[in-house]
N, C-alpha and C positions, 0 to 999 in steps of 0.2 A: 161567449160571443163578443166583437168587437164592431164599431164601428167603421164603415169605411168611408175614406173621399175621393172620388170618380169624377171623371172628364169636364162636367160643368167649370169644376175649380180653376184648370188650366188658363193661365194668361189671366186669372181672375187676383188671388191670391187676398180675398177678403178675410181680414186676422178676425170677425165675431166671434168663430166656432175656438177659436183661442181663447181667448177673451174671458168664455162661458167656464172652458175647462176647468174640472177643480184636482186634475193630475198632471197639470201640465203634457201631457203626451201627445199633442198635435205640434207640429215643427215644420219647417225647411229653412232651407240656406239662401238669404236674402243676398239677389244677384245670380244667385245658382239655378234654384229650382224654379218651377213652372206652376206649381200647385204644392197643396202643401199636403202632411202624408200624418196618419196615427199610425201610434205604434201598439197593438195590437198586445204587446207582452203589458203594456201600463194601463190599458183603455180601461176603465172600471165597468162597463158598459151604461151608464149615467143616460145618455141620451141629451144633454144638453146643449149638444153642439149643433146635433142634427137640425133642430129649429131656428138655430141663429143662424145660419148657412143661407144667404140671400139668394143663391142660384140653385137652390136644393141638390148638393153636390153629394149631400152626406149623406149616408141610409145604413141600417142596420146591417150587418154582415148577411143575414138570410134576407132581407129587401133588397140587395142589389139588383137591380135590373138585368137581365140576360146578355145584353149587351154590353155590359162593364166588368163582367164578373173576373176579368184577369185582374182590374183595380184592387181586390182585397191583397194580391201574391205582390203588386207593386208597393202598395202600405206595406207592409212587411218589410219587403225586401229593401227598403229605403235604407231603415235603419241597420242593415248589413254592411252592403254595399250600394252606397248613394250612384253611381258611375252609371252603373248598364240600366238603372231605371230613368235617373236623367234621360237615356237614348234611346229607350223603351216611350217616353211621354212624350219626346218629338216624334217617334214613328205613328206614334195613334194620334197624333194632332200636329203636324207640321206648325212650326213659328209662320205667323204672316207677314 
């Protein structure tokens, strides 16, 4: 199991749950992204990010809420191909 971060994060972009990590595997591209993404192949499943997370963005892979549950395939997919998730995180939340 891995950690995910879901919608709250977007336009937020609070580095704690960074901060906390002790594998470095929480990232994005400053200027690029909208939210930031784990990667799921390094996440030890530690859980120390999820607390530090001031907008509680972050939930365990089976706590995702019903309504975010594409957000685990977008963490993923970040570290693939950054392009179509960038355009995937404007479609579910339009820049204001």
């Amino acid at each position: 199991m891995t950690y995910v971060i879901c919608e709250p994060c977007i336009d937020v972009l609070d580095k704690a749950c960074v901060e906390v990590c002790p594998v470095d595997c929480i990232k994005y591209d400053e200027g690029q992204d909208r939210m930031l993404f784990i990667d799921p192949s390094e996440c030890i499943d530690c859980g120390a990010c999820e607390p530090a997370c001031p907008v509680t963005a972050i939930f365990a892979e089976d706590d995702v809420p019903d309504n975010w549950q594409g957000y685990a395939e977008l963490n993923a997919n970040w570290y693939k191909d950054k392009g179509p998730v960038r355009a995937r995180v404007n479609q579910l939340k339009p820049a204001s």
